[in-house]
N, C-alpha and C positions, 0 to 999 in steps of 0.2 A: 504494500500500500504506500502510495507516494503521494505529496503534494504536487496540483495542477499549477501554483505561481496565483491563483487567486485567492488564497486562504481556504481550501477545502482540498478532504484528504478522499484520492478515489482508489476505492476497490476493483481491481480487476482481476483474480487467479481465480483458477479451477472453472474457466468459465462461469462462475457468477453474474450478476448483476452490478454495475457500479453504484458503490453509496457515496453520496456525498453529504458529508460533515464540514459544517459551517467554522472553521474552529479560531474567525477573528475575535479578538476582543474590541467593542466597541462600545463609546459614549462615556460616558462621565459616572461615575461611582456615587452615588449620593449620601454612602454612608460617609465617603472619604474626611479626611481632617481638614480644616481650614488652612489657609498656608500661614508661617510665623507670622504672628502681629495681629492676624484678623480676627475681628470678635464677631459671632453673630449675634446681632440686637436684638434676637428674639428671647435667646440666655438673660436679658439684665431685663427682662419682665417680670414681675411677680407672679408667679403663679398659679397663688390665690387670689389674685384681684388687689385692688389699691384701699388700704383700710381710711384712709382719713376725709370720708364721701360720707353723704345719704345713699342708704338701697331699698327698692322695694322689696318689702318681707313677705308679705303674705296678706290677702285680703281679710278686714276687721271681719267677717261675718264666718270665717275656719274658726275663730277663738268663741268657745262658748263655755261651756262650767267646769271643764276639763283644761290640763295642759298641755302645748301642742309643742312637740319637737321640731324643729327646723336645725338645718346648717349651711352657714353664710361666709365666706372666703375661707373653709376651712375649719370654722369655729363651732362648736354643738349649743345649739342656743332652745332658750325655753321661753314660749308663749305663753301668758293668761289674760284673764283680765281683773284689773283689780279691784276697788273699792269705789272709785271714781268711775267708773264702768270701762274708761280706757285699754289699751292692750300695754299690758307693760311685759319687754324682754331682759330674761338673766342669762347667763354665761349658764348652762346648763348642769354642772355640777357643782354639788350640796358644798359651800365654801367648812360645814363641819369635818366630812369624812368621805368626798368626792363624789357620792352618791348621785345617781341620775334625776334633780328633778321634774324631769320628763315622767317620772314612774311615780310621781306621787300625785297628788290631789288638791282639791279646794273645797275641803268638807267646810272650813269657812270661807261664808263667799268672801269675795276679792281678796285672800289672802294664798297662800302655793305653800303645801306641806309636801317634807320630804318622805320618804315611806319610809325610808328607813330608823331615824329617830324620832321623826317627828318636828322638826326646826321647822318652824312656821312665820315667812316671810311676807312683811306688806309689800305695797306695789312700789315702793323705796326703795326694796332690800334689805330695810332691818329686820331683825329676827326680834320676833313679837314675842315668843312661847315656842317653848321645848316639851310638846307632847311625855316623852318617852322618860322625863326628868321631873315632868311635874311643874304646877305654878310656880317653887319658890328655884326653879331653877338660874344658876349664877350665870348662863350663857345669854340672856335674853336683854340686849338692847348691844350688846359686846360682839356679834357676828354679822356681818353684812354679806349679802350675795354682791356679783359683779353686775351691776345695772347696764345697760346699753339705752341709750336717748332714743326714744319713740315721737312719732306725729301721725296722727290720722288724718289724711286727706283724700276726699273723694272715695271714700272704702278702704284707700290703701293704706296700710300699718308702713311706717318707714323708719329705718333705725341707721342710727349714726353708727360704725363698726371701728372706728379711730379711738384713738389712745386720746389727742387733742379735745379740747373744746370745738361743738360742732359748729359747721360756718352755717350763716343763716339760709333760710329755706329759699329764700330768692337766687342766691348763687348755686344752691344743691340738688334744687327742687323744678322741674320742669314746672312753665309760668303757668299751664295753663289748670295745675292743681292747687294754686292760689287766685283762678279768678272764678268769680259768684256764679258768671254767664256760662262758662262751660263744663257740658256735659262731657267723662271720662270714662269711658267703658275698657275692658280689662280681661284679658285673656293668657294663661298659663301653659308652658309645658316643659319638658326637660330635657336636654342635649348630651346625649355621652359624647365629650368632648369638652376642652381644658378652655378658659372664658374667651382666651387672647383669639382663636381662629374664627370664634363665632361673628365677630366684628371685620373681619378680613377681605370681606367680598364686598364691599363700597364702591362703586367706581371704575369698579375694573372691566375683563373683559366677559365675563361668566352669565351674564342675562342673556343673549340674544339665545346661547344654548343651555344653559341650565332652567332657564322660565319659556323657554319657546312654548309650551305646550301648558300653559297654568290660564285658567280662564279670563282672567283679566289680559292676560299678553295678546292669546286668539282674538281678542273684541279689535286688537288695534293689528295694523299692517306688519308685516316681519320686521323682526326689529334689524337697524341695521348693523355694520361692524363697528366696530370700536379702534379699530386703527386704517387709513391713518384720516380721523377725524378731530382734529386737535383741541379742545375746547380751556385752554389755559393752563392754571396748575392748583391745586389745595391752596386755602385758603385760614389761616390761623386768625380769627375774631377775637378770639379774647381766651381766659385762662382754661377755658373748658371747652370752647366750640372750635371744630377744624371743617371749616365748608368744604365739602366736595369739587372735585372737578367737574364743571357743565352745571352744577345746582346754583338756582336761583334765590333770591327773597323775593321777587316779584313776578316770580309766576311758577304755577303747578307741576309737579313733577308727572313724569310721564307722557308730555309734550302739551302744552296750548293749543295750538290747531294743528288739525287733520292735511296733513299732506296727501295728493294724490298716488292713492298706490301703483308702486311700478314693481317690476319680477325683479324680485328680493336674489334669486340665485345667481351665484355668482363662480368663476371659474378658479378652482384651485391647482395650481400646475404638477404640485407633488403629486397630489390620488389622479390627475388628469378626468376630474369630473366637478359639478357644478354640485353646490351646496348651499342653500337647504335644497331640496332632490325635490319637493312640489312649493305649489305658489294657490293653493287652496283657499285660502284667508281672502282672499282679494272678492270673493264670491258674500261673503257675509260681514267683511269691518266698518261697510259703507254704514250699515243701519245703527250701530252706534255711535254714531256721531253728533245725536243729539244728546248723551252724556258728555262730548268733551263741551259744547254750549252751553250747559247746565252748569258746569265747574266755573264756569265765569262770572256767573251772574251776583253770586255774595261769598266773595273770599277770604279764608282764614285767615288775618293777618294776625303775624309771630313779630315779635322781638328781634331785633339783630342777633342779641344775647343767644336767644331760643330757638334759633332760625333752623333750617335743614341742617343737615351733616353729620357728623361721629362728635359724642359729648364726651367728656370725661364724668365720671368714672369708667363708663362702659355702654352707650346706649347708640345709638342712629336714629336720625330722625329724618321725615322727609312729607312735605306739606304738599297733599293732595285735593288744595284750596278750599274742597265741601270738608275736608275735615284733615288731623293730622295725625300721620302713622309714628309709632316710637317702640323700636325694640331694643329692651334693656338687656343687657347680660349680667349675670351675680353670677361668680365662681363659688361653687357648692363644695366641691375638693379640684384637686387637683384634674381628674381625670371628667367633672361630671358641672353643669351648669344651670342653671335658671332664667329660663326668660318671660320677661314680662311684655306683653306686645297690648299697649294705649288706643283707642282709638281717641280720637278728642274732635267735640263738633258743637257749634255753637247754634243750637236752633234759637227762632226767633221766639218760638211760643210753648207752649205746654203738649199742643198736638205735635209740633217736631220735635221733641223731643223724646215722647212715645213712638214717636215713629221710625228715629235713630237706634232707641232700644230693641225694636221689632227687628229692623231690619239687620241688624250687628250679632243679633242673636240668630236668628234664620240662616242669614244667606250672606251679609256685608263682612264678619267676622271670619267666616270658612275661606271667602274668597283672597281677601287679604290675606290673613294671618295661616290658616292651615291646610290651602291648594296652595299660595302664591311662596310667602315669604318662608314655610316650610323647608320649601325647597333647598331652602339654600343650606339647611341642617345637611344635608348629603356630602355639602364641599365641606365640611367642618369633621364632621363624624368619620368620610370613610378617605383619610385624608392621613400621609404621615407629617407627623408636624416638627422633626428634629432631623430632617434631610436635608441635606443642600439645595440651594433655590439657584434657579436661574432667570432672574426677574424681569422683564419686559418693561419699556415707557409704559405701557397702559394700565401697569400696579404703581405708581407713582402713589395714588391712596394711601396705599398699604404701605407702603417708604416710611413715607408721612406721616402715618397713625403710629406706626410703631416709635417712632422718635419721640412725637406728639407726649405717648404715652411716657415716656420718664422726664416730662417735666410737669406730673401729677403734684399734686397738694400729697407731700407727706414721703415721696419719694427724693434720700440725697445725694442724688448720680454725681460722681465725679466729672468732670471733665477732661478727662485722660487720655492715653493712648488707645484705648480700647473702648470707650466708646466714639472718637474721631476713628477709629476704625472701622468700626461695625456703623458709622451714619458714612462712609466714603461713597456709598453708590448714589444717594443723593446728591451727591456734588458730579456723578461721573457723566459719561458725554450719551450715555445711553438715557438715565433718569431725566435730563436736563429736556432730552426731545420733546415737543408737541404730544400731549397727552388725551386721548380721545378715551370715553368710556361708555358704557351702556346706559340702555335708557333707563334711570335712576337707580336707587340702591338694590339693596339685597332683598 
């Protein structure tokens, strides 16, 4: 058996048949090591999430005469509600003897007993009474649990997870959970997957073929490519907002008007065929076009502060004028996450307002949040996230966010050798190019 001079070995004796075996090695190793000096920026992330924020916890109406276990960037925390009716959070173990008080009870209401001795804490944390010791026991006003700072807004329980004094609800708190006129509706579910990926598909190139097929995309014309369509670069607002490439403040994501649709397929010279392979859409997008006229007529107006884009702690947002979409991510542990996904809409009257709840509940909440925005759990989930990248202009987002991300409230990055290493591609002649992206976020 000998080599042909093309990298495969062929079989010829005993008159057999020739095999040929492939036996180049090709492409890039992605477990391989960086070369001296290079940091990758995704290592100097937290991988529990960033403690010194507001997160949403859990909706006020799970806490009821019982205590509810949650866990928030890593932490095991416990739910009640205390004597004020309020939901107040402890650090979930008994500060006597470690004990879970997730496993104990509220035989007095608004008060949280351990099971195990019986330390019986108000909605403070001080320890009231020692069941297991008796009234005239010496522990009672001498033990405090670890409190975490709660607000109830809109239904949502929200708890400060910082070591600091918490910054006020204006900078922490999406605006539209401190205004009287909007309505907040709220939908849950859970990602196997570590917080930092779930935010990573902003801007990039992944809509036209990860949402081609999600019912809201089908309403409108094939979306087109994302390079080379240049639409500027990220945009840093303020200490917590980083706008998007191509996103607006003054006008709706998902396009304003209806372009005339033209055959979307286009020719790829590697496969030497045309992709997407049909042009079916152009048959039925016409007839919703009286939704993109509707979007215009009374527009969500946001805050510069509050405007589209990726927030800090963890959230996206992206204003679809009738109303504004926001998914949050809370890192639950390392490997598993929480997302909370907002609808926010400001009807004018008591009947819109029933009507935003019908329709969010039905049909408005599936098509967003669990046909559309779902999707993009699949790039996060079935995804290695400790491999080498080989990163395109049109993740310039993701550049961004990741930098964005360690100049967090409560994170103290050096300015070193290594993170001017691991921020180099942002400077390079590749990231610098014209950046085009898909039609809005994730």
């Amino acid at each position: 058996m000998a080599s042909n001079g093309n990298g495969h070995l062929n079989g010829h004796s005993n008159g057999h048949a020739s095999v040929h075996v492939n036996v180049q090695v090709r492409g890039d190793d992605p477990t391989a090591p960086l070369p001296p000096g290079v940091v990758d920026i995704r290592t100097m992330i937290p991988k529990l999430g960033l403690k010194e924020y507001w997160y949403p916890a859990l909706r006020d109406w799970e806490v009821k005469d019982k205590p509810v276990f949650l866990k928030l960037l890593g932490v095991d925390l416990v739910a009640f509600r205390g004597k004020s009716g309020e939901i107040s959070i402890f650090h979930n173990a008994c500060p006597h003897r470690g004990a879970f008080l997730s496993e104990g009870s509220c035989t007095f209401r608004g008060f949280l007993t351990c099971f195990y001795h019986g330390y019986t804490f108000d909605e403070k944390g001080e320890c009231v009474a020692v069941l297991g010791e008796g009234p005239e026991s010496p522990m009672v006003g001498k033990v405090h649990a670890r409190v975490f700072p709660t607000v109830t807004l809109k239904g949502v329980v929200f708890v400060w997870m910082g070591d600091g004094e918490p910054c006020s609800l204006q900078e922490g708190v999406p605006e539209e959970f401190l205004d009287d006129d909007a309505l907040v509706l709220n939908w849950t579910t859970v990602w196997k997957t570590n917080w930092r990926p779930a935010l990573e598909n902003v801007a990039d190139s992944h809509f036209r073929l990860l949402h081609k097929n999600a019912v809201r995309v089908l309403m409108r014309p094939f979306p087109g490519p994302a390079w080379p369509r240049g639409r500027g670069a990220p945009q840093i607002i303020n200490n917590h907002r980083l706008r998007a490439s191509g996103q607006s403040d003054e006008a709706p994501a998902m396009g304003v008007s209806r372009r005339k649709p033209g055959d979307p397929r286009q020719y790829y010279v590697g496969v030497d065929a045309k992709w997407p392979k049909t042009n079916y859409r152009r048959f039925w997008t016409w007839i919703f076009d009286w939704g993109e006229k509707r979007r215009l007529r009374r527009p969500y107006v946001l805050s510069q502060e509050w405007g589209p884009g990726e927030h800090l702690p963890g959230m996206f947002r992206q204003n679809y004028w009738t109303y504004v979409f926001t998914r949050w991510v809370i890192a639950i542990d390392e490997e598993t996450s929480l997302l909370f996904y907002f609808h926010s809409a400001k009807p004018s009257n008591w009947i819109g307002r029933v009507y935003e709840r019908i329709h969010f509940n039905l049909i408005g909440g599936w098509l967003q949040n669990q046909n559309f925005s779902e999707q993009d759990g699949k790039g996060s989930i079935m995804a290695y996230h400790n491999t080498r990248e080989h990163l395109s202009p049109s993740d310039l987002q993701t550049m961004m966010w990741r930098k964005f991300i360690l100049t967090a409230r409560g994170l103290k990055q050096e300015k070193d050798a290594k993170l001017e290493g691991a921020a180099d591609i942002l400077d390079s002649g590749a990231a610098s190019s014209p950046t085009a992206v898909g039609e809005g976020g994730g």
